[in-house]
N, C-alpha and C positions, 0 to 999 in steps of 0.2 A: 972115715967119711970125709970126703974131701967137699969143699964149696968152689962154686963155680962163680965168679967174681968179675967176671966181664958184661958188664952194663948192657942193658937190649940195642938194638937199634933204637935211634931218633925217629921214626914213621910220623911223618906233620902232614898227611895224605889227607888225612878227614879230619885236620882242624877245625876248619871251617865252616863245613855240616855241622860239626858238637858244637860249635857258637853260634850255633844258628838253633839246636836245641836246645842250649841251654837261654837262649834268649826268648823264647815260646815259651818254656817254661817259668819262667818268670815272671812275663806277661800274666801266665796262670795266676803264679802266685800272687799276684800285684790284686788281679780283678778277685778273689776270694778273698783275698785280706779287707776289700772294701766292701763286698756285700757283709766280711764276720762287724764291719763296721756302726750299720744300722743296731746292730744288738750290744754293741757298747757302749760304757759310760767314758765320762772326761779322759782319764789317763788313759785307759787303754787306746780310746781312739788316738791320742796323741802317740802313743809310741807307735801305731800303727801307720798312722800318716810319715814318721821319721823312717820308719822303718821303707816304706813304699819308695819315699823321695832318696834312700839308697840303693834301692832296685833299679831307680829311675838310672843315675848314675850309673850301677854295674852293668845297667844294661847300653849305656853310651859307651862305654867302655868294650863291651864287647863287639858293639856292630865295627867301630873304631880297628878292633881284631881282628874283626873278618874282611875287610877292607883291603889290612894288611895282605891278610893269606891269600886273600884270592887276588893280590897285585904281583905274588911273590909265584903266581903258578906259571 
């Protein structure tokens, strides 16, 4: 059985769409982490507010990406 060992192509075609889903997504999960909010107590709301304020982030991060990819088209 032999293995075939040459790497795919690089395809960075639809970057830019997937950082743009996954930044929707996000969004999602930001606004349901806040309504699960209302029904929690101290800590958890507190990890959940840290937690958001890194979405916040990964999500600057990614617009930041897509910025890129669609200057590079």
């Amino acid at each position: 059985m032999t293995h075939n060992n040459t790497p795919k192509p690089d395809d960075r075609s639809d970057n830019a769409e997937k950082l743009k889903d996954m930044v929707q997504n996000t969004i999602g999960n930001m606004e349901a982490a806040e309504e699960t909010m209302a029904f929690s107590d101290g800590k958890e709301r507190d990890a959940i507010k840290a937690k958001n304020e890194r979405r916040k982030e990964s999500i600057e991060g990614m617009r930041n990406e897509i910025k890129d990819e669609i200057s590079q088209e």
